[in-house]
C-alpha positions in Angstrom: 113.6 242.2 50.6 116.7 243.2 52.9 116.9 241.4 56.0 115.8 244.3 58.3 112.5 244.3 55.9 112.2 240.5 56.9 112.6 240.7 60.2 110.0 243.7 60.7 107.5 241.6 58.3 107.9 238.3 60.8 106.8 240.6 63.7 104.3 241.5 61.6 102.8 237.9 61.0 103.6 237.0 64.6 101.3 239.6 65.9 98.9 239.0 63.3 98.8 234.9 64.0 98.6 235.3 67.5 95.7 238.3 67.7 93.8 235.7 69.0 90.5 233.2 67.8 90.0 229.9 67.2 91.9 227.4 64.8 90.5 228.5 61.8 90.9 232.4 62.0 94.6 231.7 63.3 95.2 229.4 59.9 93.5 232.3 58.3 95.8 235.0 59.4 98.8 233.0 58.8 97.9 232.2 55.0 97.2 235.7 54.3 100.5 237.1 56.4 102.6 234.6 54.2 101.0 235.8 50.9 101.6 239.7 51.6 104.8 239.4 53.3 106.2 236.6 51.0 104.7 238.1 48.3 102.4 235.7 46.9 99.3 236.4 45.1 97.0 233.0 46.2 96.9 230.8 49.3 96.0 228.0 51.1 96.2 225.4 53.7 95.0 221.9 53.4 94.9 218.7 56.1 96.1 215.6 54.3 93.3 212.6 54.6 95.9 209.7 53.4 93.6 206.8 54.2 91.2 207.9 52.1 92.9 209.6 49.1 91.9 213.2 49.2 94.0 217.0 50.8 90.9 219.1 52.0 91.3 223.1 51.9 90.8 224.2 55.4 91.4 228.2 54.5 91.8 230.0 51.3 93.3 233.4 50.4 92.4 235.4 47.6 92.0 238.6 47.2 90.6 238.6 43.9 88.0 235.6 44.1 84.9 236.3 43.0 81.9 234.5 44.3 81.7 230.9 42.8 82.0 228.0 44.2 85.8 226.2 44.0 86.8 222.9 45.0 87.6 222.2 48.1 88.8 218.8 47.5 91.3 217.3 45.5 93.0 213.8 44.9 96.1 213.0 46.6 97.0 211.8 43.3 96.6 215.1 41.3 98.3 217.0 43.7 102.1 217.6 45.4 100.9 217.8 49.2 101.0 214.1 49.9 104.6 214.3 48.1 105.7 217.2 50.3 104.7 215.4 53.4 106.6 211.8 52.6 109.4 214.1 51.7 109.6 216.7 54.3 110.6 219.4 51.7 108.8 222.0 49.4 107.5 221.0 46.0 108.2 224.2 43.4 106.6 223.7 40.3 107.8 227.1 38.4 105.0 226.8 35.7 101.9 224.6 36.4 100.6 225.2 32.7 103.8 223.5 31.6 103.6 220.5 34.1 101.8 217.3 33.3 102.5 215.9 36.4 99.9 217.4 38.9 96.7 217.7 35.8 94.3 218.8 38.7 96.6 222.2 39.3 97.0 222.5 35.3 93.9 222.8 34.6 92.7 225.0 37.9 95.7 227.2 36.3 94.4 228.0 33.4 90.8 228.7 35.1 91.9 230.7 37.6 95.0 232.7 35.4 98.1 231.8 37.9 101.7 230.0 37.0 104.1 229.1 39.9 103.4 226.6 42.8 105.2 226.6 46.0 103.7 223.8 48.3 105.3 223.5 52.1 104.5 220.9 54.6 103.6 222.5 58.3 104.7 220.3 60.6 101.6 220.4 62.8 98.1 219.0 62.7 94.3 220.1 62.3 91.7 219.6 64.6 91.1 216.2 63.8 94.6 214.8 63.6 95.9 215.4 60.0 99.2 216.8 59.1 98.8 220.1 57.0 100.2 221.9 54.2 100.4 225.4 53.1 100.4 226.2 49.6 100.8 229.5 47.8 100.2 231.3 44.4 102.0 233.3 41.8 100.6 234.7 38.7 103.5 235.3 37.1 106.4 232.6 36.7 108.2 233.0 39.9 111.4 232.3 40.8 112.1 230.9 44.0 115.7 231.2 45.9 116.8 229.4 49.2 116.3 232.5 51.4 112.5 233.0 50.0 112.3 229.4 51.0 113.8 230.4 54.8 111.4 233.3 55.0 108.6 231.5 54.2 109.3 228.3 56.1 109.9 231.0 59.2 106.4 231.9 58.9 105.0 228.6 58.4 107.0 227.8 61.9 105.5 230.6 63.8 102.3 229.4 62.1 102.7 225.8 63.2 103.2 227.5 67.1 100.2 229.2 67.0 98.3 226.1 65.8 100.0 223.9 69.1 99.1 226.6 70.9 95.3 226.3 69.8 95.5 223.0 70.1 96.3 223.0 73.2 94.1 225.9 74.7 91.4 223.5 72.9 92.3 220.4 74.9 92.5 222.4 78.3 88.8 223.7 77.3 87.6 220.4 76.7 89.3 219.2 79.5 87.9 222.0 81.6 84.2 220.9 80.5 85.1 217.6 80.8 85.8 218.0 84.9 83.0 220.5 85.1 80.3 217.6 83.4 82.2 215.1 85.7 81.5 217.4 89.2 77.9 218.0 88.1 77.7 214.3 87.5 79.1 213.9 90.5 76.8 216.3 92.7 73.9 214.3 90.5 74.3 211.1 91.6 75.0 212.6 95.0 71.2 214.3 95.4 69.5 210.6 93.7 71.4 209.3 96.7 70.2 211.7 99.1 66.2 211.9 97.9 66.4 207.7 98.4 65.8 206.9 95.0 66.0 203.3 93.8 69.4 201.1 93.0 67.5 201.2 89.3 66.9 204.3 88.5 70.8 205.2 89.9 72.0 202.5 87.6 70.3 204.2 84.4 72.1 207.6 84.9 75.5 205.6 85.7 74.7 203.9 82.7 74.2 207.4 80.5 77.9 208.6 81.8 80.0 206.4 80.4 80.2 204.8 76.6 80.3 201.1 77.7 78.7 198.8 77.9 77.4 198.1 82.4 75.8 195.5 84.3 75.0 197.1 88.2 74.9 193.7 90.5 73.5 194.2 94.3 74.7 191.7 96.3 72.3 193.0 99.0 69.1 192.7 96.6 70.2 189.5 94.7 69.5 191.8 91.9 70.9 192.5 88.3 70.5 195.6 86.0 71.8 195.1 82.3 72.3 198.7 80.1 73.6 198.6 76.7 74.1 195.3 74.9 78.1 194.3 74.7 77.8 192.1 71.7 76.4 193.0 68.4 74.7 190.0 68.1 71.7 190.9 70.7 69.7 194.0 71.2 69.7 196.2 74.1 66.0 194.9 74.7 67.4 191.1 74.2 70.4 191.3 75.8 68.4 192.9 79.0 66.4 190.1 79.3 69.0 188.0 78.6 71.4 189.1 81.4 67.8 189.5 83.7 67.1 186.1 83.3 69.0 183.2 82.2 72.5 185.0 82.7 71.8 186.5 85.8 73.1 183.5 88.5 76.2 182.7 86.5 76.9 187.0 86.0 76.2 187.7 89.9 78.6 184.3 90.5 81.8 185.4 88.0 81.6 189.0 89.7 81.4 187.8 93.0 84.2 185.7 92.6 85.9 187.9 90.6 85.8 190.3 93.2 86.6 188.4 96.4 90.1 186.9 94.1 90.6 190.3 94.2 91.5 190.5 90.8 91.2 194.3 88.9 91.7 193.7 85.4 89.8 192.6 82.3 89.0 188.9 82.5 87.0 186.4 80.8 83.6 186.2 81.2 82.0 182.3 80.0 78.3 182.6 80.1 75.8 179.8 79.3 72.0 180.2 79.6 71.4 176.7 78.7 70.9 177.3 75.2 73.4 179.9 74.6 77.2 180.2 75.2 78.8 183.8 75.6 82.2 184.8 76.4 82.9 188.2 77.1 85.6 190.3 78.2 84.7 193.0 81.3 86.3 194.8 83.8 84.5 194.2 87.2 85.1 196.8 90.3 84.0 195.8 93.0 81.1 198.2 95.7 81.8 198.5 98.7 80.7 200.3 102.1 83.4 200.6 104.9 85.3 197.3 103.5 81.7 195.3 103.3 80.8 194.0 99.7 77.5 195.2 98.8 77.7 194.8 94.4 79.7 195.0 91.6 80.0 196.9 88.5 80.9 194.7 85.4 82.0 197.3 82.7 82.4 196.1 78.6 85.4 197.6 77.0 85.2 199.8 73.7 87.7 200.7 71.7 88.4 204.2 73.7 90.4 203.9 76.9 89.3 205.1 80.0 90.7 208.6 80.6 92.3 210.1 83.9 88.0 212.0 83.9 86.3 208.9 82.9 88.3 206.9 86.0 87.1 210.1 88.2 83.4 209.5 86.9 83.9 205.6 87.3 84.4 206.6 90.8 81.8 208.4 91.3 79.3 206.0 90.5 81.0 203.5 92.3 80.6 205.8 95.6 76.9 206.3 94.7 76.0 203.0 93.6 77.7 201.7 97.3 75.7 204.0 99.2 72.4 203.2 97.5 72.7 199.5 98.2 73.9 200.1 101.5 70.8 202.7 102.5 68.6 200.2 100.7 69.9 197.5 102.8 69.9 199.2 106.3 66.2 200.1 105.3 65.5 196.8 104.5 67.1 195.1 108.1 65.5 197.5 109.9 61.9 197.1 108.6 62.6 192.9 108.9 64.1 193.6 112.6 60.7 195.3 113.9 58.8 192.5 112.2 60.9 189.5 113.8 60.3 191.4 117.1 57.0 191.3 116.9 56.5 187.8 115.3 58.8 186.4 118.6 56.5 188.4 120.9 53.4 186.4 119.3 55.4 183.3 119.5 56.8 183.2 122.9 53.6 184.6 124.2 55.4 187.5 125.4 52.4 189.9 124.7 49.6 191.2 127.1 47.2 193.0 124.6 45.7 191.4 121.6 45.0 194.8 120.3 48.0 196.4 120.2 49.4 193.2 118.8 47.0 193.8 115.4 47.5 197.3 115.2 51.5 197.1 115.3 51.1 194.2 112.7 49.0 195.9 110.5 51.5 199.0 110.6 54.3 196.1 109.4 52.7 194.1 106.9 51.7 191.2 108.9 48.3 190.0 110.4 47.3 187.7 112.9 43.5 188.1 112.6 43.3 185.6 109.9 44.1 181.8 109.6 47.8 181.1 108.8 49.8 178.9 108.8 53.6 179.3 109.0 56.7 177.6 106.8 59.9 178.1 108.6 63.2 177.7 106.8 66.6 176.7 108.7 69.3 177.3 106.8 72.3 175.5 106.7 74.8 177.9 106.6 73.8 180.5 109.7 76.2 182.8 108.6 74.1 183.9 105.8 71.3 186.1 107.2 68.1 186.4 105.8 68.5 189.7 103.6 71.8 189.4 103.7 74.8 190.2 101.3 75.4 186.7 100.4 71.7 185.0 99.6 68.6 187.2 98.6 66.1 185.0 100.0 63.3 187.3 100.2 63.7 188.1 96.4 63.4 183.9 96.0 60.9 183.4 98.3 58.6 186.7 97.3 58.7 184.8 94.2 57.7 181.5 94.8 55.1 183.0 96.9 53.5 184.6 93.9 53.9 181.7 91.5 52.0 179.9 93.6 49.8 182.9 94.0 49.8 183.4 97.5 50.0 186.2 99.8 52.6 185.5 102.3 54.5 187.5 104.8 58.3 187.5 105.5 60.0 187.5 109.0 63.3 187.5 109.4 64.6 185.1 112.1 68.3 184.1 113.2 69.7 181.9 110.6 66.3 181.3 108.7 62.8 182.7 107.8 59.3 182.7 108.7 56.6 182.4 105.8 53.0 183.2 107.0 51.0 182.2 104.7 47.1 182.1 104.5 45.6 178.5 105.5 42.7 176.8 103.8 41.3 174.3 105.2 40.1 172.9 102.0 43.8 173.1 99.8 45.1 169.6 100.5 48.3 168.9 102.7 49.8 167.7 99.0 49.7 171.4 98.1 51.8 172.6 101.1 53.9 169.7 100.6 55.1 170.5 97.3 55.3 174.4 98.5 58.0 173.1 101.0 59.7 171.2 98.6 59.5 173.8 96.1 61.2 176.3 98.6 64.1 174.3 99.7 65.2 173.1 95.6 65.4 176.9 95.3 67.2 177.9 98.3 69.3 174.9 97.9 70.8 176.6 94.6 72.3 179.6 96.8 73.6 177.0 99.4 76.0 174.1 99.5 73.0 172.3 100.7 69.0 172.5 100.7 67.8 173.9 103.9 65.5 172.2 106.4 61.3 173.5 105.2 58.6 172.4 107.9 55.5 173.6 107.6 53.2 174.3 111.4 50.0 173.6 112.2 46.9 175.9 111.3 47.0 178.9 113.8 43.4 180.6 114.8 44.5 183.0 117.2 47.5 184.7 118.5 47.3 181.3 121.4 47.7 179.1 118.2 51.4 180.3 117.1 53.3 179.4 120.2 52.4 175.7 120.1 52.7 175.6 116.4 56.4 177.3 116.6 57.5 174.5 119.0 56.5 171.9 116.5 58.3 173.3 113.4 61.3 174.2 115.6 61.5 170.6 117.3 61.1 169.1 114.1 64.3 170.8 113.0 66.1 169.7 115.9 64.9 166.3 114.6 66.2 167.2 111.2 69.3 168.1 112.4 69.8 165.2 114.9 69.8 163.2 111.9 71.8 165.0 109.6 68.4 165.7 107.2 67.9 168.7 104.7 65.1 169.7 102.7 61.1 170.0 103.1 60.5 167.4 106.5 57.0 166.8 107.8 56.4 164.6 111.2 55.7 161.7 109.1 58.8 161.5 108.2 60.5 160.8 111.7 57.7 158.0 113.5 57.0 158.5 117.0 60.7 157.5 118.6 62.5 160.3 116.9 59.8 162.5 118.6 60.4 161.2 121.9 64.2 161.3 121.8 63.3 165.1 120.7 60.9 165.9 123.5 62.9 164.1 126.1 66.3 165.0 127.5 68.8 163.6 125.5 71.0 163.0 128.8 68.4 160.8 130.8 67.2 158.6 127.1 71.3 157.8 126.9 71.5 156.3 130.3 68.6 154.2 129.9 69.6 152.8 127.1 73.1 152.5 128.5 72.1 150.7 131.6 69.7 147.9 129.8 71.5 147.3 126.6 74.0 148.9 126.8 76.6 146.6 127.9 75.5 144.3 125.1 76.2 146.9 122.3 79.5 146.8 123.6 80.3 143.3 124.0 79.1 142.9 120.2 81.0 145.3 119.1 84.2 144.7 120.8 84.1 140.6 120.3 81.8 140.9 117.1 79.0 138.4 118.8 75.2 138.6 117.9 73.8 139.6 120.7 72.1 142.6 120.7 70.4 141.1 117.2 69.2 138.0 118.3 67.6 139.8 121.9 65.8 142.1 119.4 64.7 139.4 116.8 63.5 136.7 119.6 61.4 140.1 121.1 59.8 140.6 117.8 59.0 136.9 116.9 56.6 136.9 120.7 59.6 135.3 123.0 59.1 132.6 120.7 62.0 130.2 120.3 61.0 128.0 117.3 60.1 130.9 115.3 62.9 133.2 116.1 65.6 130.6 115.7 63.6 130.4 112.0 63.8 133.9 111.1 67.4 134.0 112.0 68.1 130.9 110.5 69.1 129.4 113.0 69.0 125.9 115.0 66.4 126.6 118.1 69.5 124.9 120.6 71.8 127.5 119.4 69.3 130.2 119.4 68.7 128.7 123.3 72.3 128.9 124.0 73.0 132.3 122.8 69.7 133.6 125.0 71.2 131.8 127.9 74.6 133.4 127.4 73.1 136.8 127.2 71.0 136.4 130.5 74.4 135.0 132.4 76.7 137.5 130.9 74.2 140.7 131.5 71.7 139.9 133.3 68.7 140.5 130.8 65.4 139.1 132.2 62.4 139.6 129.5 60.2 137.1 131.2 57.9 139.8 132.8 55.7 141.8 130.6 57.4 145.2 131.9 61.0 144.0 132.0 60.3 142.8 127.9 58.8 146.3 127.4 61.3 148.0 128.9 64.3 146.1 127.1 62.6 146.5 123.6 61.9 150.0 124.4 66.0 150.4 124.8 66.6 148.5 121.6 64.3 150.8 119.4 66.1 153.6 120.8 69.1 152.1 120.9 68.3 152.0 117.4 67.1 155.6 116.9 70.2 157.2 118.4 72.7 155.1 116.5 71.3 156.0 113.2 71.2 159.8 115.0 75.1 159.4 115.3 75.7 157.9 112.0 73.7 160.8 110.3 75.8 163.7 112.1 78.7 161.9 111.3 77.7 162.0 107.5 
């Protein structure tokens, strides 16, 4: 063929190659242009599986085929392609029937009546990734020169364009559908949004997106939603209930953490149920609504990486899942602000109509028509709301409440909570006791301390809960005065602590100051007895011999120090009323120095 006969038959094949299809018809015209222009009888192309031993025919050209089935597959072993490839160069075998080198291609030979091999490597890849050769036919023993090899290699080049070419119209298209699926996944989770679905339900098509492994944690709910398992060595089902239950504090801790460190890339995750110990790597990102932490998305890596889409997708569901906790959230502190209104109405007897007062109850959830009595919790830190970010203590408390199967309403107040529960008169004051108890153990796990419990008296009528909220809230103060947490009751203080409560804390100081005062000091600054023996020889009657005996003392110097203390101060305890009086500013002496040591604790 004369050079001018080349050139117009490589126009020829280019326009052929590039007439347009998919992968396989452009392979298809390019094995059957190189057979008719190259004149070569047979043809094919075959991808090149080296892991696994075996060249697979992807096209075939024959002209003359008739129908019966031919292999398709053939043993790297038995055949030149994986040689051509390691080489780089063409493998001629001038007579096949002659070689014993390749016995696959001998014997096809004989079957199938041809002579001469030419096998060419391609230079480009199928659709899965595997190089390719082309190899092609004679009949008759063929001789093959250096410009047949040229011609042909040309036309495997413009052959090996047209495939990149595919290749790449294939990954725009899949690209293409890629951002397409990712903007209708988008305006998906969008609409849930809008219709007010749940932070579930939003967390089940997040976890359908995306081929790892998710946990969805709402901060605002104290709630944790586990998709697909991330180990092999638990179910879905297992790993769900797993991560639900006895993972579920240390998962919400890790992520919270992990999120306020600020740290974006795949950590460790140690896990320990109590029975079981898990580490895990994840990638946690963290939900947020106008720079306010509302979750976190803890994401298991496979062995794919995340693509340029899947990070588009990723955040999309991060701006979803954000908005859902934060419109659950809002809804929630709205609904608990119109009940604390109302409760605080009822308890500062701010309200005129009994009436209204049920009606607008019974719209909220709560009633006042029925014995209750109410369990207020004081927590310690004030910064954490009820229903806030931080602590989910209507989750805790809703459960308690049904453990100890009781219907109880929740009101939100500032820097506690209000439990109105049902009262009955015959459930013993043991029963409420261990409620309280129970309540502050629980909430003590999501603070660096328990908080103060007190249960209130039983309330009748709407007249009942004012009263009743001025005993729980002065036994706080109490509480607090003297550094206490957990569930208190008024048997716990004695009736001093309750006066120093009810009284003003300004007037109790300066009596004490002014009738004992001065002998607290002189003890303290001259280390004397003082103030002890006063109190003993008040306690023993005013009576010498036995106070100097429960002091151990000799009754002359028990006589001396008495005499010293009436000289130097001034005490006089002959009178009934001057020996009440000065006991009286012992005992609270007494009450407020214990006080100060507890707030200083």
């Amino acid at each position: 063929m004369d050079q001018k006969s080349q050139i117009l038959s490589l126009r020829d094949v280019a326009s052929q190659i590039n007439s347009g299809g998919d992968l396989q018809t452009v392979l298809q015209h390019l094995i059957a242009a190189a057979c008719r222009h190259a004149n070569w009888a047979l043809g094919s192309i075959m991808s090149i599986d080296a892991a696994h031993g075996y060249a697979y025919v992807i096209v075939r050209h024959d002209p003359t085929l008739i129908e019966r089935q031919l292999p398709d597959r053939w043993e790297l072993a038995t055949s030149p392609s994986l040689i051509a490839l390691q080489r780089n160069e063409p493998i001629y075998i001038r007579d096949v029937r002659e070689s014993s080198e390749f016995p696959g291609y001998r014997n096809e030979a004989f079957e199938r009546d041809y002579r001469t091999v030419l096998v060419m490597p391609m230079n480009c890849r199928d659709a899965e990734g595997r190089p390719m050769v082309l190899s092609v036919i004679a009949r008759q023993v063929t001789d093959v020169s250096e410009e047949d090899l040229a011609f042909l290699g040309t036309i495997i080049h413009l052959g090996a364009i047209a495939v990149e070419r595919e290749h790449r119209l294939e990954a725009e298209k899949r690209s293409a559908q890629r951002l397409e699926r990712a903007l209708k996944t988008h305006t998906s989770l969008l609409e849930h949004v809008l219709s007010d679905g749940s932070v579930s339900s939003l967390s089940a098509m997040v976890g359908t997106m995306f081929a790892n492994p998710l946990v969805v944690v709402d901060f605002t709910a104290n709630q944790l939603i586990a998709g697909r398992s991330p180990t092999t060595s638990l179910s879905d089902d297992a790993w769900q209930e797993l991560a639900s239950s006895g993972l579920a504090r240390s998962l919400m801790k890790t992520a919270r953490e992990t999120v306020e460190n600020g740290v974006s890339e795949t950590t460790s995750l140690f896990l320990d149920d109590g029975g079981k110990r898990f580490k895990l790597s994840a990638r946690i990102e963290a939900l947020t609504v106008d720079m306010q932490l509302v979750g976190a998305l803890i994401i298991f890596p496979t062995e794919r990486e995340f693509s340029d889409l899947d990070l588009l997708m990723l955040d999309s569901a991060k701006f979803a899942l954000s908005v859902q906790m934060m419109r659950s959230f809002i809804r929630f502190r709205f609904e608990t602000r119109t009940q604390s209104e109302l409760f605080f109405e009822v308890v500062e007897a701010r309200w005129r109509n009994a009436n209204d007062i049920g009606q607008r109850a019974q719209r909220l959830g709560l009633s006042f028509s029925q014995p209750q009595q109410m369990i207020v919790v004081d927590f310690p830190d004030k910064t954490k709301a009820f229903g806030g970010a931080s602590v989910d203590v209507e989750h805790t408390l809703s459960r308690i409440m049904q453990q100890a199967q009781l219907q109880a309403s929740l009101v939100a107040i500032d820097g506690g909570v209000v439990c109105l529960v049902p009262y009955d008169a015959g459930r013993k004051q043991e029963r409420t006791a261990k409620l309280t108890r129970r309540i502050a153990e629980e909430l003590g796990r999501y603070f660096d301390e328990e908080p103060i419990v007190v249960a209130g008296s039983r309330c009748l009528s709407l007249t009942d809960y004012p009263a009743a909220w001025e005993r729980c809230g002065r036994m706080i103060r109490i509480g607090r005065s003297f550094g206490l947490t957990g569930a208190l009751a008024a048997q716990d203080f004695g009736p001093l602590p309750m006066l120093v409560a009810a009284s003003e804390a300004g007037d109790i100081r300066s009596f004490v100051q002014d009738s004992v005062g001065a002998i607290a000091d002189h003890d303290r600054e001259n280390g004397t007895p003082y103030l002890e023996t006063l109190s003993t020889y008040l306690q023993e009657g005013c009576r010498s011999q036995a106070c100097a005996d429960t002091m151990g003392l000799h009754v002359t110097t028990l006589r001396y120090r008495l005499s010293r203390i009436q000289e130097l101060f001034g005490v006089d305890v002959e009178s009934p009323d001057k020996r009440f009086a000065v006991e009286l500013a012992i005992r609270l002496h007494g009450v407020i120095d214990n006080r100060s040591a507890g707030a200083k604790a």
